[in-house]
MARKEMI-576803 format. One record per residue (C-alpha): residue in three letters; y, x, z. Coordinates in steps of 0.05 Angstrom, whole numbers, padded with zeros to 5 digits, always signed. Last residue first. Layout:
REM residues N
ALAYXZ
...
//
This chain:
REM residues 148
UNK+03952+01803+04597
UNK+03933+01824+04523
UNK+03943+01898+04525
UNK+03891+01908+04575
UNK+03838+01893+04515
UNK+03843+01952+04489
UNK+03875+01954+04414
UNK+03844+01993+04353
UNK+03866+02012+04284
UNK+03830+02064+04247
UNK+03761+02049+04285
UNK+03748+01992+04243
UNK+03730+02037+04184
UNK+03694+02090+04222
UNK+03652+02050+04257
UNK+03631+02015+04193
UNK+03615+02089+04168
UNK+03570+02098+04221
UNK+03536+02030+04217
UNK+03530+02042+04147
UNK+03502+02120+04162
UNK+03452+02085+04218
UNK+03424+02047+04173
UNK+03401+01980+04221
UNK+03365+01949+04167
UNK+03436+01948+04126
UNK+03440+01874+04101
UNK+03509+01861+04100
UNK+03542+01790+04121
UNK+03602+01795+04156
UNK+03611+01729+04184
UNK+03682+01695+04211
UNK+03702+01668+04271
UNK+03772+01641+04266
UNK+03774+01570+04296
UNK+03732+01595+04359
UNK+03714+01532+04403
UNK+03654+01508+04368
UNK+03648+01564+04322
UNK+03693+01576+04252
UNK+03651+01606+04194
UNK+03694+01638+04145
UNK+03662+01687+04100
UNK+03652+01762+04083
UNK+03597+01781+04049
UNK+03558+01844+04030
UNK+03499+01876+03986
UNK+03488+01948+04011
UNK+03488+02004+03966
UNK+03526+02057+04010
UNK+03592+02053+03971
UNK+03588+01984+03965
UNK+03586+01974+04042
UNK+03652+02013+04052
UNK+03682+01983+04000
UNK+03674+01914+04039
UNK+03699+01941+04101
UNK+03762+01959+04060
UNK+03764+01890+04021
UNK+03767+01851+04089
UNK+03821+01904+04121
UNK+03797+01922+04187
UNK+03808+01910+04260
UNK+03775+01935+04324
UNK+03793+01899+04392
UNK+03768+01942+04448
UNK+03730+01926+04518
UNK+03755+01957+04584
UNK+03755+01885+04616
UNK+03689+01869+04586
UNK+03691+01802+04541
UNK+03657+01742+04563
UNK+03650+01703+04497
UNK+03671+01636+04464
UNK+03756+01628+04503
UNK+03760+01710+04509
UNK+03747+01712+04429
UNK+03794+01663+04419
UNK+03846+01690+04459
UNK+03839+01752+04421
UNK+03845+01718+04353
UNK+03906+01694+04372
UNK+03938+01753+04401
UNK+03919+01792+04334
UNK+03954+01732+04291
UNK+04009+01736+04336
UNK+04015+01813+04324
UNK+04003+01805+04254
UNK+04057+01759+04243
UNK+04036+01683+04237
UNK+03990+01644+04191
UNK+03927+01637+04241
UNK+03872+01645+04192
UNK+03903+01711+04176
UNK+03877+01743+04237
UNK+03799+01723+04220
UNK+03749+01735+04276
UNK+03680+01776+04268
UNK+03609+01769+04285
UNK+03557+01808+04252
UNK+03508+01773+04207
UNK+03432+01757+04204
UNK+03419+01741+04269
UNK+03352+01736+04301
UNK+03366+01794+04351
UNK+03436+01823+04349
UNK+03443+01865+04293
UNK+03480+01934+04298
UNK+03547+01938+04281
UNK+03569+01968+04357
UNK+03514+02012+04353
UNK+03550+02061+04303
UNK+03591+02079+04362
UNK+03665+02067+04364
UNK+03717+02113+04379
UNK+03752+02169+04420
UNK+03754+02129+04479
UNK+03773+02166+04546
UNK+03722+02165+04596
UNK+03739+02238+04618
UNK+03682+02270+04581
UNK+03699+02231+04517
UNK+03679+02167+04492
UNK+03649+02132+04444
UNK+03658+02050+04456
UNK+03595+02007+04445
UNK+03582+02002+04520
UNK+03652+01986+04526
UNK+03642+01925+04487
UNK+03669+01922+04411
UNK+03700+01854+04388
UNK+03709+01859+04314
UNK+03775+01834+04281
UNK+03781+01818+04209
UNK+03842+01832+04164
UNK+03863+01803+04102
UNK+03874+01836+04034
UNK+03806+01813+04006
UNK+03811+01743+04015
UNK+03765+01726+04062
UNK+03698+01686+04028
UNK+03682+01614+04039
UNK+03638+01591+04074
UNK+03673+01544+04120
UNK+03732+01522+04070
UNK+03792+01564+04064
UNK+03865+01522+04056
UNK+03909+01533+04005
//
């Protein structure tokens, strides 16, 4: 069965977060270590952080990822030392629970991004959600160089 814009992910899926370099924490030696809290911070006048659905796709995981990235690089004008972040839907979701903070995750396709989802938590900028969000969708992580 299909998912209708607005609806939520179904908790064992995975979502995919675009993270900049500038977002990126890094070492002495410019190797990255992780993400900074920063990277689930609010863009002005939005009221959700931007995210793409693998499972939307229906394939392996690894298609599913490759999909999502073209998607991404087809809407936005990612940084060539940029990182892919992915998390489990009900894992992110824990994450806000734990700290008190109300949270959705829906389907909300763009004009030429099929996938894009919205997580929806109203954290004020906390910086100990957007740390532990960092955290989360650090655990599995994939530069953008390998998708040539």
């Amino acid at each position: 069965m299909a998912i209708k814009r607005g609806n939520s992910l179904p908790g064992q899926d995975h979502i995919m977060r675009y993270v900049p370099p500038a977002r990126l924490r890094k070492d002495e030696d410019g190797n990255v270590l992780g993400i900074l809290p920063q990277a689930f911070a609010h863009r002005n006048n939005e009221d959700f952080l931007s995210v793409n659905w693998l499972e939307h796709f229906k394939k392996d995981k690894a298609s599913n990822l490759r999909d999502c990235v073209d998607a991404q690089r087809a809407t936005l004008n990612v940084g060539k030392n940029c990182m892919y972040a992915v998390a489990v839907v009900d894992r992110v979701k824990q994450v806000c629970v734990k700290k008190q903070k109300p949270v959705r995750i829906v389907y909300q396709p763009t004009k030429g991004n099929v996938a894009h989802s919205a997580l929806h938590v109203q954290h004020n900028e906390d910086l100990n959600v957007m740390s532990d969000l960092a955290l989360e969708f650090e655990k599995e992580m994939h530069p953008n160089s390998k998708f040539k």
